[in-house]
C-alpha positions as CSV (number, residue, x, y, z in Angstrom):
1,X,63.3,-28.6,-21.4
2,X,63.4,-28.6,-17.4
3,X,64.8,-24.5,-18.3
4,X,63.0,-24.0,-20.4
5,X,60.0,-24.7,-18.0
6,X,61.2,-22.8,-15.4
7,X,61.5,-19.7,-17.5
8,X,57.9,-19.9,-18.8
9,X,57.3,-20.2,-14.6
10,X,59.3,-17.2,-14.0
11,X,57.7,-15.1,-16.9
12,X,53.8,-16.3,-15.5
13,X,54.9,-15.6,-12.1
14,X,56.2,-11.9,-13.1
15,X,53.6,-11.1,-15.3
16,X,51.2,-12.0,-12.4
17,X,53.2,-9.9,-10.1
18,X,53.0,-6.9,-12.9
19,X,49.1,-7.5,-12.6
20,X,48.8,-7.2,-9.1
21,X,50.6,-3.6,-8.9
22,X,48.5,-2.1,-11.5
23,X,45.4,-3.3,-9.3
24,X,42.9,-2.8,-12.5
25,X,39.3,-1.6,-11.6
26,X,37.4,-5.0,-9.4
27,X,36.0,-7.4,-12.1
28,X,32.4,-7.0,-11.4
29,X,30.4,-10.1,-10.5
30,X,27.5,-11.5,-11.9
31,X,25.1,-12.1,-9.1
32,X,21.6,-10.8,-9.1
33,X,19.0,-9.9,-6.5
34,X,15.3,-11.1,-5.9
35,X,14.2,-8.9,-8.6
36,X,16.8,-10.2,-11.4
37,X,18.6,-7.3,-11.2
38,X,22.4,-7.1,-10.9
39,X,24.6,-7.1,-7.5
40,X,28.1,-6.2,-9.1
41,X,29.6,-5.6,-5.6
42,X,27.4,-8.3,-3.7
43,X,24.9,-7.5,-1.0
44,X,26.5,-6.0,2.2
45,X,25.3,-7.4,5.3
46,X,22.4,-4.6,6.3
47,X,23.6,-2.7,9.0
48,X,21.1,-0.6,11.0
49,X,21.5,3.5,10.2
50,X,22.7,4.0,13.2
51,X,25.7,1.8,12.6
52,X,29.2,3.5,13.0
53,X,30.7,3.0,9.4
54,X,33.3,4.2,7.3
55,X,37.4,4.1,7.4
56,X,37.4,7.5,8.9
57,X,38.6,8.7,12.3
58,X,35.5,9.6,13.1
59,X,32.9,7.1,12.5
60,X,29.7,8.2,10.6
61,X,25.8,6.9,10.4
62,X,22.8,7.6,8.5
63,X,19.9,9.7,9.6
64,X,16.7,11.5,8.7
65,X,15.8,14.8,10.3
66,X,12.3,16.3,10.8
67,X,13.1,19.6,10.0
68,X,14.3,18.9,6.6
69,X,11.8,16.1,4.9
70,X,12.8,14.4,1.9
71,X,16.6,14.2,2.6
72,X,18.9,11.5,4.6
73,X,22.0,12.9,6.5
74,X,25.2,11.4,7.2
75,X,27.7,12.7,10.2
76,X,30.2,11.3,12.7
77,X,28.1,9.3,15.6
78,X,30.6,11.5,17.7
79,X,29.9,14.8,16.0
80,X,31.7,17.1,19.2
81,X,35.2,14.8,18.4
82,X,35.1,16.0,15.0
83,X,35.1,19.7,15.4
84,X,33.4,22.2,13.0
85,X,31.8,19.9,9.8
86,X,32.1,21.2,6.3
87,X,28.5,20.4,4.2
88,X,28.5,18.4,1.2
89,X,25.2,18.0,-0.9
90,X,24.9,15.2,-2.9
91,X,22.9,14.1,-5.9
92,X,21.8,10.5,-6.3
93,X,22.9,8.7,-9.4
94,X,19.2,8.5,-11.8
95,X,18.3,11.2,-9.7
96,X,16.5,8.5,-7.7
97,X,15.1,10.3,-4.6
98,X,16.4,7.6,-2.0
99,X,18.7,9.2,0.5
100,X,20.3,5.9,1.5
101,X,21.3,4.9,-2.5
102,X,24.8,5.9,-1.9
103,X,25.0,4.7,1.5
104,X,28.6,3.3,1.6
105,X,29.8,6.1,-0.1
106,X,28.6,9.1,1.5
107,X,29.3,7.0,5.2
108,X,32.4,7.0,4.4
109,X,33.0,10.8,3.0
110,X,31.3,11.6,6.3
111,X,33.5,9.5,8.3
112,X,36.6,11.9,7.6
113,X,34.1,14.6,9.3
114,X,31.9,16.5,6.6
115,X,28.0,16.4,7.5
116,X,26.7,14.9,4.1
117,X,22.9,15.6,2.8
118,X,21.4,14.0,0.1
119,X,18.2,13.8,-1.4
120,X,15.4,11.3,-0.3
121,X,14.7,9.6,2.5
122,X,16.2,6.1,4.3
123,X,14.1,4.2,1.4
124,X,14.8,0.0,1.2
125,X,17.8,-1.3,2.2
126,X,17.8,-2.7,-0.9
127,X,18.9,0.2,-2.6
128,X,22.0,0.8,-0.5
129,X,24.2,-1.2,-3.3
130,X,24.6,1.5,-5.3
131,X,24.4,1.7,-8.8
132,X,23.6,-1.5,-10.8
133,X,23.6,-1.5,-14.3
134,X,26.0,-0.5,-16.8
135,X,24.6,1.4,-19.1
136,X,25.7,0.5,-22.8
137,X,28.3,3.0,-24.0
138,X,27.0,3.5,-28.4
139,X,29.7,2.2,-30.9
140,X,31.6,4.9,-32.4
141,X,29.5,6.8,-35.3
142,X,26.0,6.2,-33.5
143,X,23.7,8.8,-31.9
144,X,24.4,8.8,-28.3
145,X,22.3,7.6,-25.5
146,X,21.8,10.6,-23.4
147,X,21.8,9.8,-19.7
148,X,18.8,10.5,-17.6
149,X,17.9,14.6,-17.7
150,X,18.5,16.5,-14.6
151,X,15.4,18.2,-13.2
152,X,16.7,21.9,-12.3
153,X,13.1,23.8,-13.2
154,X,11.9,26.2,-11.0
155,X,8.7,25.1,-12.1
156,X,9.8,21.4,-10.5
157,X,8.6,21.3,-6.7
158,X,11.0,20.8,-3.7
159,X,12.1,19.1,-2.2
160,X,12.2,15.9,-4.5
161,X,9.6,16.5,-7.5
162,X,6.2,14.7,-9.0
163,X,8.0,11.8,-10.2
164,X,10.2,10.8,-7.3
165,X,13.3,12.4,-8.6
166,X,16.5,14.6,-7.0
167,X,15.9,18.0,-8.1
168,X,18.9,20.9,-8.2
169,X,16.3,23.0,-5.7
170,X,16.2,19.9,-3.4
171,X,20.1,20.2,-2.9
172,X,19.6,23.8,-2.4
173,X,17.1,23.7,0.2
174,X,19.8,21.6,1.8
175,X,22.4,24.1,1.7
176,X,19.8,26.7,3.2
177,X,18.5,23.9,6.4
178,X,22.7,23.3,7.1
179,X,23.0,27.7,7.9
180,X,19.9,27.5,9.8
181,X,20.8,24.3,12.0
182,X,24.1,25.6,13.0
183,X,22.2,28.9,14.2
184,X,19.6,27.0,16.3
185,X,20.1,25.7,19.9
186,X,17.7,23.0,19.4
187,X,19.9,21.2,17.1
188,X,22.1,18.5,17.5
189,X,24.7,20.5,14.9
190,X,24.4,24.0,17.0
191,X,27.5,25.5,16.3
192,X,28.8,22.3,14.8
193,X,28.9,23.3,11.3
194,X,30.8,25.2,9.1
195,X,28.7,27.1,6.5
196,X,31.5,29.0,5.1
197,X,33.0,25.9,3.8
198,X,30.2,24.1,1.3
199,X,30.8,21.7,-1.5
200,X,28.5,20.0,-4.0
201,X,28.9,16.6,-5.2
202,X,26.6,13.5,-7.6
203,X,27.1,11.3,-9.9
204,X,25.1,10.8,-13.0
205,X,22.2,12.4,-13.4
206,X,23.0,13.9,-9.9
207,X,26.4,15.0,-11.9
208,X,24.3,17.3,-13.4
209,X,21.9,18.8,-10.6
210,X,26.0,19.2,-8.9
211,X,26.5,21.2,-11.9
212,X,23.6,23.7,-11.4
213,X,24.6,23.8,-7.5
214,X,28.2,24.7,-8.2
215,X,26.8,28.3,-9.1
216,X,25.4,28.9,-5.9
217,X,28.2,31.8,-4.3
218,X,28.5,29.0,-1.0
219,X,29.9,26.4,-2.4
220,X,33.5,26.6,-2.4
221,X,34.6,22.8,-4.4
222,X,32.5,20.5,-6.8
223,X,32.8,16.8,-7.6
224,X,31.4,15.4,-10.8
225,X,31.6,11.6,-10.7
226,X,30.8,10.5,-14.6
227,X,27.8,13.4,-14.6
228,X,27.9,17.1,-15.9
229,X,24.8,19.0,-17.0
230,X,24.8,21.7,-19.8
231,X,22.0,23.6,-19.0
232,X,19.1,25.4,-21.0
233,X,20.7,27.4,-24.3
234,X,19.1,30.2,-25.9
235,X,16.4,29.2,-28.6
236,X,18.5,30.9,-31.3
237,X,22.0,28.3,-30.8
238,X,22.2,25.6,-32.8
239,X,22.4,22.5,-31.3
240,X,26.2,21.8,-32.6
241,X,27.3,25.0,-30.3
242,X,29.5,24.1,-27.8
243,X,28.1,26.9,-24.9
244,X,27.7,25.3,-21.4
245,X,25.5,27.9,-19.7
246,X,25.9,25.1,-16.0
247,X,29.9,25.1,-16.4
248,X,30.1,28.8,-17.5
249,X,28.4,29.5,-13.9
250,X,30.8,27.7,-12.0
251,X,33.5,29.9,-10.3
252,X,35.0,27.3,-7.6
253,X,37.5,24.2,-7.9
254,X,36.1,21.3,-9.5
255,X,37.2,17.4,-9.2
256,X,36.0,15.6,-12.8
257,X,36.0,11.4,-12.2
258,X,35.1,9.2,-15.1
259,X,35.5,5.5,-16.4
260,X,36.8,4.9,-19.8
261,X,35.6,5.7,-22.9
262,X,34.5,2.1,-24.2
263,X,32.7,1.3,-20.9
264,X,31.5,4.7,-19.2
265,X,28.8,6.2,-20.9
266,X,29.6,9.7,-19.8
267,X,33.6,9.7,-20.2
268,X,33.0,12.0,-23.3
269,X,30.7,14.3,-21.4
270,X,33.7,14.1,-18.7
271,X,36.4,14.8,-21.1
272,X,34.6,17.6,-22.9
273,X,33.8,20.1,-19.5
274,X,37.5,19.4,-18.5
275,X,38.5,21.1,-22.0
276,X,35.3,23.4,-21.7
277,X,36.6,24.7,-18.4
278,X,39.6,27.4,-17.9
279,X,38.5,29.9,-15.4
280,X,38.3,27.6,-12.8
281,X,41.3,25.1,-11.1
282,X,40.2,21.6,-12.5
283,X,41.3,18.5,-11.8
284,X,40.4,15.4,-14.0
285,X,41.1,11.9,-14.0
286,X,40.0,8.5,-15.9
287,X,40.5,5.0,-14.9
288,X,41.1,2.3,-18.0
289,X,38.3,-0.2,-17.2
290,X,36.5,1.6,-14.9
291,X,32.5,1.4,-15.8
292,X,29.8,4.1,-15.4
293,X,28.6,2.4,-12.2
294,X,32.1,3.2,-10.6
295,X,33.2,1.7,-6.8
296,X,30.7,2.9,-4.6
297,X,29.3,-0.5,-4.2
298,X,32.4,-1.5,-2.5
299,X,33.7,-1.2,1.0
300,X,33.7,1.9,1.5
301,X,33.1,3.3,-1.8
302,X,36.2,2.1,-3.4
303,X,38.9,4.3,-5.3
304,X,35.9,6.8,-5.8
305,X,35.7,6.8,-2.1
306,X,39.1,7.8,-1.3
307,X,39.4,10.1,-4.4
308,X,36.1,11.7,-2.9
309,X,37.3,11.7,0.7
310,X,40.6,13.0,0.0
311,X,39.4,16.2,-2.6
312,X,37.3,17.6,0.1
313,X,39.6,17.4,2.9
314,X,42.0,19.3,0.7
315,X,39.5,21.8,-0.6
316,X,37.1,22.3,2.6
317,X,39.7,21.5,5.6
318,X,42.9,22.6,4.1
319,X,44.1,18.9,4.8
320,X,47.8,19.7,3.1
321,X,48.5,15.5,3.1
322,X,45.1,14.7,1.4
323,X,45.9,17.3,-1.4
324,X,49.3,15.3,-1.8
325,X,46.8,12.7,-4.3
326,X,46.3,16.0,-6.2
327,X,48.9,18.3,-6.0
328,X,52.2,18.4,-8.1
329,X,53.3,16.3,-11.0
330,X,54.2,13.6,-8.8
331,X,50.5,13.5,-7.4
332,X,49.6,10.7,-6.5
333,X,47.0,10.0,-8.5
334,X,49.5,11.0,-11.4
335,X,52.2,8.5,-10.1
336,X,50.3,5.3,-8.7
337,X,49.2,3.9,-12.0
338,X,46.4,1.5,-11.7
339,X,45.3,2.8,-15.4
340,X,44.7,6.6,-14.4
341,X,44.8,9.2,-16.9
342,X,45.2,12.7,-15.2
343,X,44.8,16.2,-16.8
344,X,44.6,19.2,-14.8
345,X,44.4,23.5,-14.6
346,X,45.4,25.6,-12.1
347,X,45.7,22.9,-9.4
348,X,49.7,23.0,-8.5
């Protein structure tokens, strides 16, 4: 019996041991803030915008500029340590038009030295958690629940538009300010820019306005984190035709991030432009247990942080170590486990 014991001890304590290397997505918790509403990553203590932050060498904050309303900026609080900045624009998840939403995350992409814009400005600190809600993925054989559209009108005015919402022009107009501020001597980024290297990011709804931005000629990479947009089709295609007008417009290397099919409600959308796209290098990658709402509530945005980090100093700064997570069969995102799922085209 007394062996018998100690086996069963040695098979808990290995199969705890097998759990701890496959370090599964965070179990999210179940607190909830003033407003009922849920805190899956807990509350970070506020910390002012001008905070250093991130796990960067170069530590970044959170700021507004005058001469581009409606957006929030993030950069190293050192910006002449970090040489020439590649841009990133970013589009909130819900295309909520609070700069500061995605606070952890975008610190922390900045923190490697990018200057990142997004659209909104510094709204309550409240909303610097990050996404909050998972949104119910439909059983198998329903209709399914559509994520929030993506403004990308014309019509729509920018920056943000009538209801409070990112908008694809809004991410634009960012694009345009970050050529104009590295040309003028009264800015603190005179000459610390680099235009020539410009990426566009979101997740969500955001997803999608980074869908209609990857057309734009600047931008040289794209991240879609659980978000892609489709586009208007022409009134005679049926609605079963698989045409992607957005992804048939992109012409640069794209990172595609999702959760897993039973608990992130865009994993199909996901999955489908990976397969839709084969003119472009792609790189795409699922988590098992990862949910919609991701790991950019955690410090430092998580595994979507790094992920996030380490694409664009491979595609924007030539960063040949960072590209080792992507590059090769023995990437290593393809080798680490922790319930990824990798599929890529033209990467190696």
């Amino acid at each position: 019996m007394r062996l018998n014991a100690n086996v069963a001890l040695l098979i808990t304590l290995l199969t705890g041991f097998t759990a701890a290397l496959a370090s599964p997505p965070p179990v999210l918790g179940t607190a909830t803030d003033d407003a009922g509403k849920p805190l899956p990553f807990g509350r970070p203590a506020y910390q002012t915008p001008t905070t250093p932050m991130g796990s960067g060498r170069f530590k970044a904050i959170m700021a507004e500029d005058q001469s581009l309303p409606d957006h929030t900026l993030y950069f190293p609080a050192n910006i002449a340590a970090a040489g020439k900045l590649p841009v990133i624009v970013w589009g909130n998840g819900a295309c909520i038009n609070a700069g500061n939403r995605f606070r952890i995350l975008l610190t922390e992409f900045a923190s490697h030295g990018f200057l990142v814009i997004a659209g909104g400005p510094i709204d309550n600190p409240k909303y610097e958690v990050g996404p909050q809600e998972n949104p119910i993925v439909p059983a198998p054989g329903t209709a399914p629940t559509p994520l929030p559209p993506a403004p990308t009108s014309a019509a729509q005015p920018a920056p943000g538009d009538a209801a409070g919402r990112n908008t694809a022009a809004q991410m634009i107009a960012a694009l345009d300010w970050a050529s104009r501020a590295n040309e003028d001597p009264s800015s603190k980024f005179y000459h610390r820019l680099d235009p020539s290297e410009m990426a566009a990011a979101g997740q969500s709804c955001g997803g999608s306005l980074a869908t209609s931005v990857s057309a734009d000629p600047r931008i040289k990479t794209s991240i879609l984190f659980s978000g892609v947009g489709r586009g208007p089709r022409p009134s005679t295609e049926v609605a079963s035709d698989a045409s992607n007008p957005m992804l048939d417009a992109i012409h640069a290397p794209i990172l595609l991030l999702s959760g897993d099919a039973q608990r992130d409600i865009a994993y199909r959308g996901i999955s489908d432009a990976a397969t839709y796209l084969t003119k472009v290098p792609i790189f795409h990658a699922w988590q098992e247990g990862l949910t919609h709402i991701g790991t950019y509530g955690m410090p430092n945005g998580g595994e979507l942080g790094r992920l996030g980090w380490q694409w664009f100093a491979w595609q924007l700064r030539g960063d040949q170590a960072a590209g080792k997570t992507f590059k090769g069969s023995d990437c290593g995102l393809c080798t680490e486990g922790d319930g990824w799922h990798v599929d890529k085209t033209s990467i190696d």
